[in-house]
LUMKOLMI-679737 format. One record per residue (C-alpha): residue in one letter; x, z, y. Coordinates in Angstrom, 3 decimals, padded with zeros to 6 digits. Example, Ala and Ser with C-alpha at 12.3 -4.5 7.8 and 13.67 -1.06 7.14 Angstrom:
<kolses>
+----+----------+----------+----------+
: aa :        x :        z :        y :
+----+----------+----------+----------+
:  A :  012.300 :  007.800 : -004.500 :
:  S :  013.670 :  007.140 : -001.060 :
+----+----------+----------+----------+
</kolses>
This chain:
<kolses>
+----+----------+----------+----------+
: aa :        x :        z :        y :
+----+----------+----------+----------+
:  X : -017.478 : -073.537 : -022.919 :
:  X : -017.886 : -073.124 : -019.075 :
:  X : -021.142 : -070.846 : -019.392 :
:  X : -019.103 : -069.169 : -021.683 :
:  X : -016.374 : -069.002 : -018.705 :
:  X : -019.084 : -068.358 : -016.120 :
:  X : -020.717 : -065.181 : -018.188 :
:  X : -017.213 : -064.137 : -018.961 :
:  X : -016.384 : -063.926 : -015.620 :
:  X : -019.538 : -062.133 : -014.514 :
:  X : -018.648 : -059.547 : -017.306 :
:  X : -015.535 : -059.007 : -015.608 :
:  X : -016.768 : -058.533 : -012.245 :
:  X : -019.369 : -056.266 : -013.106 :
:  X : -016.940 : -054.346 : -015.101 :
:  X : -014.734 : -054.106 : -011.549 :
:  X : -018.074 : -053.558 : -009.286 :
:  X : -018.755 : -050.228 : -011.657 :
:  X : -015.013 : -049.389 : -011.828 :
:  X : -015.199 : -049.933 : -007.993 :
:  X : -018.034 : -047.284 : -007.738 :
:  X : -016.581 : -045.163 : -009.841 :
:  X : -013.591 : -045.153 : -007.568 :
:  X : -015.539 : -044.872 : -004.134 :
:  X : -017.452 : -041.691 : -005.489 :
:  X : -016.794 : -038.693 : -003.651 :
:  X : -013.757 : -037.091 : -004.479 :
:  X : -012.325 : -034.119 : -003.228 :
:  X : -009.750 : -033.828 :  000.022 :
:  X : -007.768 : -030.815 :  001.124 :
:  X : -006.671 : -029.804 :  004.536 :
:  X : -003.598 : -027.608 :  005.224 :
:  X : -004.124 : -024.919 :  008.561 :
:  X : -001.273 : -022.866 :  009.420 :
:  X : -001.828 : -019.874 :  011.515 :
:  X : -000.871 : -016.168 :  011.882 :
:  X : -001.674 : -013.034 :  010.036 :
:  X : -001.681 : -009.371 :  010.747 :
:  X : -001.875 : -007.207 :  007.414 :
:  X : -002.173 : -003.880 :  007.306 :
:  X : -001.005 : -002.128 :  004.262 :
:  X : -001.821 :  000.436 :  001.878 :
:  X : -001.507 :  004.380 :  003.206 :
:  X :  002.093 :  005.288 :  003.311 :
:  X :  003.229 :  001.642 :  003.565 :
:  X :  004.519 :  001.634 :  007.560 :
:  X :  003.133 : -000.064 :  010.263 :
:  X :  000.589 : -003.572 :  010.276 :
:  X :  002.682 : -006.723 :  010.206 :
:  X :  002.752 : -010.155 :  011.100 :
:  X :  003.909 : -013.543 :  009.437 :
:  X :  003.238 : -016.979 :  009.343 :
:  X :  000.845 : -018.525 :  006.688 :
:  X :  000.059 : -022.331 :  005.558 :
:  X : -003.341 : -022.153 :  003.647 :
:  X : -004.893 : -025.808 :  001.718 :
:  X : -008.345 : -026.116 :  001.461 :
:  X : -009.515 : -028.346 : -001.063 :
:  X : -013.047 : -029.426 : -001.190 :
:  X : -015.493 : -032.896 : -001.074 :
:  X : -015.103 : -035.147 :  001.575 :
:  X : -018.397 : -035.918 :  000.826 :
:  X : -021.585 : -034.496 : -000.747 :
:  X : -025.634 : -034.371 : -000.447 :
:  X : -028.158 : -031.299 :  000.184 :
:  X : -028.293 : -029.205 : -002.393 :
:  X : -025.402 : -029.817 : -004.274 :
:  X : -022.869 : -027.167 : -005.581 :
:  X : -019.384 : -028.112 : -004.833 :
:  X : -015.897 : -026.441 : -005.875 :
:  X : -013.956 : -024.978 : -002.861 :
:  X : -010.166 : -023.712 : -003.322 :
:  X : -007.940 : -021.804 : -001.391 :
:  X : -003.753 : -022.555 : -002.036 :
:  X : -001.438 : -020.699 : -000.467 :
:  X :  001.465 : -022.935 :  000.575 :
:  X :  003.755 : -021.185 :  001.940 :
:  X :  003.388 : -016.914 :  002.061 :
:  X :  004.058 : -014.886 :  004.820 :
:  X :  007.089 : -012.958 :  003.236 :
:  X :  009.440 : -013.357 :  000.566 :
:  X :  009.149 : -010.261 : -001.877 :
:  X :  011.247 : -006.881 : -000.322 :
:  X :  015.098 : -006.397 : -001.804 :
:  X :  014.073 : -003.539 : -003.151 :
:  X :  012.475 : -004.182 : -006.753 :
:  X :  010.411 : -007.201 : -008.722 :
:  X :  007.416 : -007.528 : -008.939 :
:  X :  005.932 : -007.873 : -012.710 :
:  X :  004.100 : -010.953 : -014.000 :
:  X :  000.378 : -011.016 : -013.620 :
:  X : -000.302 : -008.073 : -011.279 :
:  X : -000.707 : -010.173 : -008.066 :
:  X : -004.801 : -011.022 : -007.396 :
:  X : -005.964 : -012.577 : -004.158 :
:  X : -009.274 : -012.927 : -002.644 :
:  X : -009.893 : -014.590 :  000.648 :
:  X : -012.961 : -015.904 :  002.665 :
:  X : -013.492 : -019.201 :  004.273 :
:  X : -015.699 : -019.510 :  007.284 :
:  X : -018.196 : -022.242 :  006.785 :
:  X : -018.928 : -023.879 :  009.617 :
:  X : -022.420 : -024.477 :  011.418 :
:  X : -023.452 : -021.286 :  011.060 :
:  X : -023.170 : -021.300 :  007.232 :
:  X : -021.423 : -017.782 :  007.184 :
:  X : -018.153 : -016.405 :  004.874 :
:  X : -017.544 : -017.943 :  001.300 :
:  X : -015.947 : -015.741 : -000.691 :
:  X : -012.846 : -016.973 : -003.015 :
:  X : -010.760 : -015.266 : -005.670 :
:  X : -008.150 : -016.205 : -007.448 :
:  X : -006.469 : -014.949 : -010.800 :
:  X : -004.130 : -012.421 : -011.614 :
:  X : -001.790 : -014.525 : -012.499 :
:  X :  001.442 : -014.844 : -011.395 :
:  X :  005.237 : -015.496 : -012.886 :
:  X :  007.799 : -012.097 : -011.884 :
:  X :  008.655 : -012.520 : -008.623 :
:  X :  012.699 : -010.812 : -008.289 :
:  X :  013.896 : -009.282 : -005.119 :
:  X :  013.882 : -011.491 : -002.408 :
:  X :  012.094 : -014.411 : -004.417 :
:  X :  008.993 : -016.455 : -002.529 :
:  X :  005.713 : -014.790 : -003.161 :
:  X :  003.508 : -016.632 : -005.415 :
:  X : -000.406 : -016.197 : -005.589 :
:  X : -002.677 : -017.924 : -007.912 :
:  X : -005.362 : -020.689 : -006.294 :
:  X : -008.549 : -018.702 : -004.854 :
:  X : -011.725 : -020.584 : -005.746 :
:  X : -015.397 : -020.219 : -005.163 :
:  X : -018.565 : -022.357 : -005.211 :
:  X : -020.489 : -023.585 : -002.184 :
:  X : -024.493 : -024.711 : -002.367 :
:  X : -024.646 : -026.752 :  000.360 :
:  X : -028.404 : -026.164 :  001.667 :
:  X : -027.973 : -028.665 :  005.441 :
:  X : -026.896 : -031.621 :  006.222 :
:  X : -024.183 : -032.353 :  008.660 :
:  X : -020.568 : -031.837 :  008.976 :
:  X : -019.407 : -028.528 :  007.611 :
:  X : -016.392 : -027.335 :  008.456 :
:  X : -014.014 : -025.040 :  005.863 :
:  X : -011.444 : -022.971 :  008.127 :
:  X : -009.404 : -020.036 :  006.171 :
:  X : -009.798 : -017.045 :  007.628 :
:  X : -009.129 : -012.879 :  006.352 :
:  X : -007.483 : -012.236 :  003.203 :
:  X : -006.922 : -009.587 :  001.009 :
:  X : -003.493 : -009.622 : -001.928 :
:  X : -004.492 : -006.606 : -004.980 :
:  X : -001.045 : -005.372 : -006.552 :
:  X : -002.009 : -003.866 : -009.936 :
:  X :  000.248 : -001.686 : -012.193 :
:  X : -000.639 :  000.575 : -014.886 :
:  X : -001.768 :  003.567 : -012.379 :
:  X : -004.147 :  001.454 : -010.212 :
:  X : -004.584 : -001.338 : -008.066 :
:  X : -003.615 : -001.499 : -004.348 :
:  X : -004.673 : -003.549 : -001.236 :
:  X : -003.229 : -005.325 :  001.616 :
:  X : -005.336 : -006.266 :  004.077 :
:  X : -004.785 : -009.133 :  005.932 :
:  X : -006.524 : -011.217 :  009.148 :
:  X : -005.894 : -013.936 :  011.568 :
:  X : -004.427 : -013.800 :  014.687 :
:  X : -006.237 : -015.618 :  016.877 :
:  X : -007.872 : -018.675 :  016.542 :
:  X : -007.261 : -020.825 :  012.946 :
:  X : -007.139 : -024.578 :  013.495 :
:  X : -007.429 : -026.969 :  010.028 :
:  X : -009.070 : -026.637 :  006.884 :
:  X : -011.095 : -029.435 :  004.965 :
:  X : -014.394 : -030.731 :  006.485 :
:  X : -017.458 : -031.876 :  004.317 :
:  X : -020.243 : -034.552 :  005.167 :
:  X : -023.522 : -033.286 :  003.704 :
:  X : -025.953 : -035.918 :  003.674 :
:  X : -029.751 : -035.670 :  003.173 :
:  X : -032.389 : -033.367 :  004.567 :
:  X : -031.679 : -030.183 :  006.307 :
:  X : -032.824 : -026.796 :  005.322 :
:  X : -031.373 : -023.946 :  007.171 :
:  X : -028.472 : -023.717 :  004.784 :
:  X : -027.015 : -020.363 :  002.839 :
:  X : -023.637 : -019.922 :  001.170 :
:  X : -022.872 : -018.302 : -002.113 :
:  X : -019.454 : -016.837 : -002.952 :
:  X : -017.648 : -017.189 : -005.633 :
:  X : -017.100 : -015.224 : -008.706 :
:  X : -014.253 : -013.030 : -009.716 :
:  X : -012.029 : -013.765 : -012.284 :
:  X : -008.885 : -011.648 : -012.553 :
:  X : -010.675 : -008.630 : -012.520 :
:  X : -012.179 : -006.240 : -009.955 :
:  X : -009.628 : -005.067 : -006.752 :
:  X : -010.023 : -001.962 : -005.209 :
:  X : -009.476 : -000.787 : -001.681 :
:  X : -006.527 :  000.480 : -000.193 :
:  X : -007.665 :  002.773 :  002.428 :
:  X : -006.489 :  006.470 :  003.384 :
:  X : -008.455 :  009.074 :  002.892 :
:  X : -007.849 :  011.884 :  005.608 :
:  X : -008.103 :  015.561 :  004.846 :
:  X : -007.284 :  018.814 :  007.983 :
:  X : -005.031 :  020.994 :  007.097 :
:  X : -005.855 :  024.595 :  006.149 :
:  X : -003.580 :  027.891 :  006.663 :
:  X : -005.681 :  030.015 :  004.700 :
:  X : -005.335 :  033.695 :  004.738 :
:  X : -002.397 :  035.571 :  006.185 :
:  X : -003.060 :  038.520 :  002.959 :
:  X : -002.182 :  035.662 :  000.109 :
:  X :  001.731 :  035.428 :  001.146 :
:  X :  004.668 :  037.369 :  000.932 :
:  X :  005.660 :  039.950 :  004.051 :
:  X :  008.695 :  041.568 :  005.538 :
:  X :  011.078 :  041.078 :  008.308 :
:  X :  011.226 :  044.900 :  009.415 :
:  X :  014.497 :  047.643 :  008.204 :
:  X :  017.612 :  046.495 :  007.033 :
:  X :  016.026 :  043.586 :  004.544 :
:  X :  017.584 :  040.007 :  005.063 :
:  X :  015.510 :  037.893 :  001.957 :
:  X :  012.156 :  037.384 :  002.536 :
:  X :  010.964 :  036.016 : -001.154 :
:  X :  007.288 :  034.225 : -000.331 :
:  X :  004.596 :  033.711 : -002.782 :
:  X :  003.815 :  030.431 : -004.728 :
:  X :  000.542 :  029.234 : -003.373 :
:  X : -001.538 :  026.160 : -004.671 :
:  X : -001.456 :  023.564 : -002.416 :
:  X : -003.361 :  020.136 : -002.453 :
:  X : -001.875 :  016.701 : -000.531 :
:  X : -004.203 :  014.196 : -000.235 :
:  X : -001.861 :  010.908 : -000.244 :
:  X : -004.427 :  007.861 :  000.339 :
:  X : -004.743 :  005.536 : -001.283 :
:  X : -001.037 :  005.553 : -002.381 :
:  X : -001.550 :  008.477 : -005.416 :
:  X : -005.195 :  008.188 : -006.160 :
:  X : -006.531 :  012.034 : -007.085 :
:  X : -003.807 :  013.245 : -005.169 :
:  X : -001.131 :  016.207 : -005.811 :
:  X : -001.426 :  019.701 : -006.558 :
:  X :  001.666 :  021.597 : -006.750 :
:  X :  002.450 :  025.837 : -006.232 :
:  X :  004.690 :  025.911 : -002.961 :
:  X :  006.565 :  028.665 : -002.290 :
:  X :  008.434 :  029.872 :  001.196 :
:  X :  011.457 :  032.025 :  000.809 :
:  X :  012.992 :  032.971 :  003.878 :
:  X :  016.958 :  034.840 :  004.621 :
:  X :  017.734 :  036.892 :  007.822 :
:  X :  020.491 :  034.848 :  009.692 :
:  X :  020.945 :  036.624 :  012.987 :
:  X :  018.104 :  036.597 :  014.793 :
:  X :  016.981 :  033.537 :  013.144 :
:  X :  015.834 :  033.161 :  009.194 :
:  X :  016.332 :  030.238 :  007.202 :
:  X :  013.520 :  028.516 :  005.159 :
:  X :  013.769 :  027.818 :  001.536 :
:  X :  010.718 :  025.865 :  000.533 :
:  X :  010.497 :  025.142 : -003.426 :
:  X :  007.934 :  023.183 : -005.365 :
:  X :  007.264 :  023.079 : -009.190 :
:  X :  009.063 :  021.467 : -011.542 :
:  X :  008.253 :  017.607 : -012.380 :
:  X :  005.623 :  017.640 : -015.524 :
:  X :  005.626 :  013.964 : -016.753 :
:  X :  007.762 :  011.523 : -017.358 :
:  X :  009.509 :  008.441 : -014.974 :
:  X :  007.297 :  005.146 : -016.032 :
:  X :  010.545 :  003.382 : -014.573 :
:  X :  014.234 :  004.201 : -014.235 :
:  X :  015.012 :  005.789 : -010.933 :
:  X :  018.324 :  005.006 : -009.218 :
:  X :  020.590 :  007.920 : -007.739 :
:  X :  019.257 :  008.454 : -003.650 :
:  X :  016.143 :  007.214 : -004.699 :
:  X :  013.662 :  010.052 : -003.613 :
:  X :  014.298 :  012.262 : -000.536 :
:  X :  011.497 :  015.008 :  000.104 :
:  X :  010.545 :  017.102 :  003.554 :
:  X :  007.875 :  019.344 :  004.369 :
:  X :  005.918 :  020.237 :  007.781 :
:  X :  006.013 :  024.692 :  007.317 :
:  X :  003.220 :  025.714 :  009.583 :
:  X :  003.465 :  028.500 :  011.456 :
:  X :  000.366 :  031.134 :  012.217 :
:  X : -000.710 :  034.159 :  013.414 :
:  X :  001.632 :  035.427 :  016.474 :
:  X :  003.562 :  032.138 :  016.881 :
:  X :  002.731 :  028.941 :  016.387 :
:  X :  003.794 :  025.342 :  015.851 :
:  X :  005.577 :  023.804 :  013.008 :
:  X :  008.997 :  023.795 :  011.427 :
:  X :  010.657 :  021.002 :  009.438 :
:  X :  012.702 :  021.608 :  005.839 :
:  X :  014.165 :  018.819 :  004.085 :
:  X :  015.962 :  018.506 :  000.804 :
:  X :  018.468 :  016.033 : -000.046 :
:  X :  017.842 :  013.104 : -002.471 :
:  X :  018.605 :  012.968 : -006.300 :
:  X :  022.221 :  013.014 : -007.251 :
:  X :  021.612 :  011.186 : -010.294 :
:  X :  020.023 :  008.209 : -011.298 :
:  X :  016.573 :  009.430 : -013.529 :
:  X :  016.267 :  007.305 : -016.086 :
:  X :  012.835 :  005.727 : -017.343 :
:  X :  010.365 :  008.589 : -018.565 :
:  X :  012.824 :  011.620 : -017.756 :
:  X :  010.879 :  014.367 : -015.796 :
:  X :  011.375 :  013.766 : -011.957 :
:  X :  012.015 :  016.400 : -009.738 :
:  X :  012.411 :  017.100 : -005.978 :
:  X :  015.065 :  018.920 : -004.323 :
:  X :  014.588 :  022.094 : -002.644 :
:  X :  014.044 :  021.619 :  000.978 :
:  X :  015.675 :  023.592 :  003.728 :
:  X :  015.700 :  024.226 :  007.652 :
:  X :  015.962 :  027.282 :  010.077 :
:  X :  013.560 :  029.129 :  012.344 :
:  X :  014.210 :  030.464 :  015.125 :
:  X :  010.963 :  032.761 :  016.181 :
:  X :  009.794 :  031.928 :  019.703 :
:  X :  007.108 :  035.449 :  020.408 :
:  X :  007.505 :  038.667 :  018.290 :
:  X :  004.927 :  040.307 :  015.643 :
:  X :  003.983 :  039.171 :  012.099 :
:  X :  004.263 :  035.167 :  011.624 :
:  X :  002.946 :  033.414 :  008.725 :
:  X :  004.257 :  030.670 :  007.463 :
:  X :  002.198 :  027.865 :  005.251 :
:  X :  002.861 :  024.899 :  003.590 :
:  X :  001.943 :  021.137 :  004.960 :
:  X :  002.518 :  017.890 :  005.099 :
:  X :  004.414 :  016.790 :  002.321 :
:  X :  006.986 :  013.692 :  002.764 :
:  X :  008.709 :  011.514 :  000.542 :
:  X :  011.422 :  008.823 :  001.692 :
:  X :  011.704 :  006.540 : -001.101 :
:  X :  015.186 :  004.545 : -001.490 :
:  X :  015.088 :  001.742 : -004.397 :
:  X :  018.328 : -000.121 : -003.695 :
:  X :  021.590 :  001.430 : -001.502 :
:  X :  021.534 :  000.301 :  001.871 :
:  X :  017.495 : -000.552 :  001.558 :
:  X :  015.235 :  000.708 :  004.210 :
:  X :  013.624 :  003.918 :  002.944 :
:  X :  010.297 :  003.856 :  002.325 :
:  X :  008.145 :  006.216 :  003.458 :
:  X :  005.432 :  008.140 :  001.548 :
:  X :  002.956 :  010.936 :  003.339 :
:  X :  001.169 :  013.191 :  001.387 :
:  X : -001.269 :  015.491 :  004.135 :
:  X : -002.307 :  019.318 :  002.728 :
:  X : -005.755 :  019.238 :  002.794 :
:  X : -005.761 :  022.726 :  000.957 :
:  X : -002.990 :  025.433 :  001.030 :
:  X : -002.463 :  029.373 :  001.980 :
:  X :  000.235 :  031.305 :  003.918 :
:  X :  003.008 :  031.618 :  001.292 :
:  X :  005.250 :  033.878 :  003.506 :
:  X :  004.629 :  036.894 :  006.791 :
:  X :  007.626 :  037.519 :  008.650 :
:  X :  007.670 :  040.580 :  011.292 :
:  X :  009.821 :  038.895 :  013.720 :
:  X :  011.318 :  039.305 :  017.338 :
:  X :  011.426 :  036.590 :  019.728 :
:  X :  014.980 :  034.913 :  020.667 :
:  X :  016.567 :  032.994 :  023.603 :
:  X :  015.542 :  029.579 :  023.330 :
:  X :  013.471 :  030.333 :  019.782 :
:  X :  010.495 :  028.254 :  019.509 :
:  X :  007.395 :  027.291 :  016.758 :
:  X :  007.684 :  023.866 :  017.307 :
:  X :  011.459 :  023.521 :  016.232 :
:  X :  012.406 :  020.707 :  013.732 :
:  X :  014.357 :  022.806 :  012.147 :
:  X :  018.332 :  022.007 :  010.944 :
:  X :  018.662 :  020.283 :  007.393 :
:  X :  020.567 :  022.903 :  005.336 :
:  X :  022.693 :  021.850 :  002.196 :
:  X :  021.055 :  023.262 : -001.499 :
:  X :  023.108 :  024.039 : -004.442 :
:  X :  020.484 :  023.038 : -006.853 :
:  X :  019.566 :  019.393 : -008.224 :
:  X :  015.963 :  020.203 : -009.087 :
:  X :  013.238 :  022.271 : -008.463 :
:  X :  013.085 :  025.834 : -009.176 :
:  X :  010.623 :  027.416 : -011.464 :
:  X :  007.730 :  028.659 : -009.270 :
:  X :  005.224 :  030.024 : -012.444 :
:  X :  003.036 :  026.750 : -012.460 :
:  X :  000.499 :  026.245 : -014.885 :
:  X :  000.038 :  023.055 : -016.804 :
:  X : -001.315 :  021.266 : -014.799 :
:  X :  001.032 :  022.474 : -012.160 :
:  X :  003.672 :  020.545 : -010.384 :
:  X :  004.849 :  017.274 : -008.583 :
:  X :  003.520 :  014.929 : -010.729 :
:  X :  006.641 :  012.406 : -011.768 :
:  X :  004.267 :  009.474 : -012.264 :
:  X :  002.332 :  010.326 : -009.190 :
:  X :  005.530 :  010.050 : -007.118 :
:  X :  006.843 :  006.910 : -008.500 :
:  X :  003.287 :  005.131 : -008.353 :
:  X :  003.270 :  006.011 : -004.577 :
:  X :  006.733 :  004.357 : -004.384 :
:  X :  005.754 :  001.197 : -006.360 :
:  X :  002.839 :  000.917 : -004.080 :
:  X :  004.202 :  001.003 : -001.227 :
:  X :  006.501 : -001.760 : -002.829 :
:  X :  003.336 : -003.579 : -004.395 :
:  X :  001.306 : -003.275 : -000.616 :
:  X :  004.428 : -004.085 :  001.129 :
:  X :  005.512 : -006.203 : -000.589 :
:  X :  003.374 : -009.388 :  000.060 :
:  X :  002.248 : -007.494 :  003.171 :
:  X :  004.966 : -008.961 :  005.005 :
:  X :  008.632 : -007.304 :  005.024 :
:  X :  009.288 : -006.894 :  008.919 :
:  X :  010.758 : -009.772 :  010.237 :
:  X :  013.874 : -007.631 :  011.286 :
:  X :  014.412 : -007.196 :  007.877 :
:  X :  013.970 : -010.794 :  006.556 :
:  X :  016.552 : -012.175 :  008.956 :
:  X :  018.850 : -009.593 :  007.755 :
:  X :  018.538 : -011.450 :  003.963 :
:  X :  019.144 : -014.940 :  004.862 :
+----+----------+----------+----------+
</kolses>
């Protein structure tokens, strides 16, 4: 009976010596580092920004040359809440970040899933975990420390990018202790698994005046309206409206005194709102360059829809309107250019602004004109009231016109760029 006892018990300690080396095997630690972020976001989507960001990085506390060990990137706590101006949809955030391996050892590259629960107005951002996979080829102490970051926003018209980076130096982040032989080490990155982001950057584009014989001409006798000619004109837009806009703009100009004012109309919208647009929500201007004898630029603006547009009605800008007053006298052409587009989501919200550069266009309009007191090129022009809610018909083709979707993809990208790009701090204090 007692070797029975005595082989019993040995059963039972060697049963608790394996389940003690079972728990003593390396298991994986995480790390939190909180540190600062500048992000700069997609074309059209303001100024670079800065917030505050806790980052956890998991990993082994402990591991052996030429292992291949699971490394994961959690955002604790985001930079920003989400804007007040709309949610954001349910799987359409991705994010990818690299971690700077210590001892030489390079970037690892992590990405998480697009996967994410709708995030309303004003709501925490929330990011899936970024993971990757690490060969560890040197022994030693290898440090993890989060570093540059990028957060994809996809919707049905593309995918946009905010790009975001430290601000100084990053402190934190989980350590490994590599034992074994050492080898000159090498990283690998992970792999993607949401899907493939694409870049957000701007694409520039000069603007052209083109020919002073393609536009409309007058400004001598008795005449006072001064109908221009529709021209084609192209506005590159960044990354904000991938392929850009192309749109006939036309320049009509009216004899007031010594000064004329500036009707600038675009073509009707051709497709259809992907989302319901509220009333105030889209607010266009336009740079009219001026050539030949004067020069300089004048501003037109139009004032924003009247009416809410609901989802896949036609959208439409306003005509815009301003004043010139010529600054030199002979024949002045006037062209279209930069194309602008304030976008308001929610009353009271902080428009949004959307610019769309003419990297192709032609002199709509030639004016014989006669300088005045005080006249100049470079006026901004006044903002003159229209009595029409849309667009005039300018003879576009099919293809013609301000593209509806075009418009309200640049406005949900800003959003989408913005929106995990850090709303100003300014505005955040104004929410809570």
């Amino acid at each position: 009976m007692k070797n029975r006892r005595r082989v019993s018990a040995a059963l039972v300690a060697l049963l608790l010596g394996g389940a003690g080396l079972a728990i003593t095997a390396p298991t994986a630690q995480a790390a939190e580092a909180t540190f600062k972020v500048k992000c700069v976001p997609p074309a059209g989507g303001g100024s670079p920004v800065e917030g505050e960001t806790t980052a956890k990085v998991t990993a082994p506390a402990t591991a052996k040359v030429g292992d291949e060990v699971d490394v994961s990137w959690e955002t604790v706590k985001p930079a920003s809440n989400n804007t007040d101006l709309m949610d954001i949809p349910a799987d359409s955030v991705q994010p990818t970040g690299w971690i700077t391996v210590g001892g030489g050892g390079g970037e690892l590259k992590v990405v998480g899933e697009k996967k994410n629960p709708p995030i309303p107005k004003k709501a925490p951002m929330q990011m899936s975990t970024m993971k990757g996979k690490l060969k560890l080829t040197k022994a030693g102490r290898i440090s993890l420390t989060p570093g540059k970051y990028d957060v994809a926003v996809t919707f049905p018209f593309g995918t946009f990018v905010t790009k975001c980076a430290p601000v100084g130096e990053v402190k934190g982040g989980a350590v490994i202790d590599v034992s074994g032989g050492s080898s000159g080490g090498t990283t690998t990155g992970g792999t993607t698994t949401g899907g493939t982001t694409t870049g957000g950057t701007t694409t520039g584009g000069s603007t052209t005046g083109g020919s002073t014989a393609s536009g409309g001409s007058g400004g001598g006798g008795g005449q006072t309206d001064f109908p221009g000619k529709a021209v084609q004109v192209t506005f590159d837009c960044g990354a904000v409206v991938p392929g850009g806009i192309k749109t006939p703009v036309t320049i009509n100009a009216k004899k007031n005194g010594g000064s004329y004012d500036l009707t600038v109309k675009t073509a009707k919208g051709a497709m259809a709102a992907p989302m319901a647009l509220p009333a105030g929500a889209l607010k266009p201007s336009m740079v009219v360059k001026l050539g030949g004898a004067d020069s300089g630029t004048v501003k037109v603006s139009g004032p924003a829809n009247a009416e809410p547009i609901p989802d896949k009605a036609p959208v439409s800008l306003s005509d815009m309107t301003g004043t010139y007053k010529p600054g030199t006298s002979g024949k002045v052409t006037l062209s279209p250019d930069q194309l602008t587009i304030d976008v308001t989501m929610a009353p009271g919200s902080t428009p949004i602004n959307v610019p769309c550069k003419a990297t192709s266009s032609g002199v709509s309009l030639e004016l014989d004109t006669t300088a005045q007191p005080g006249g100049s090129g470079s006026s901004t022009g006044t903002t003159g009231s229209t009595t029409s809610g849309g667009l005039a018909e300018t003879g576009a083709e099919d293809e013609g016109g301000i593209k509806a979707l075009a418009l309200v993809a640049g406005t949900v990208i800003l959003l989408g760029g913005a929106v995990f790009t850090f709303t100003p701090w300014r505005r955040l204090r104004g929410t809570r």
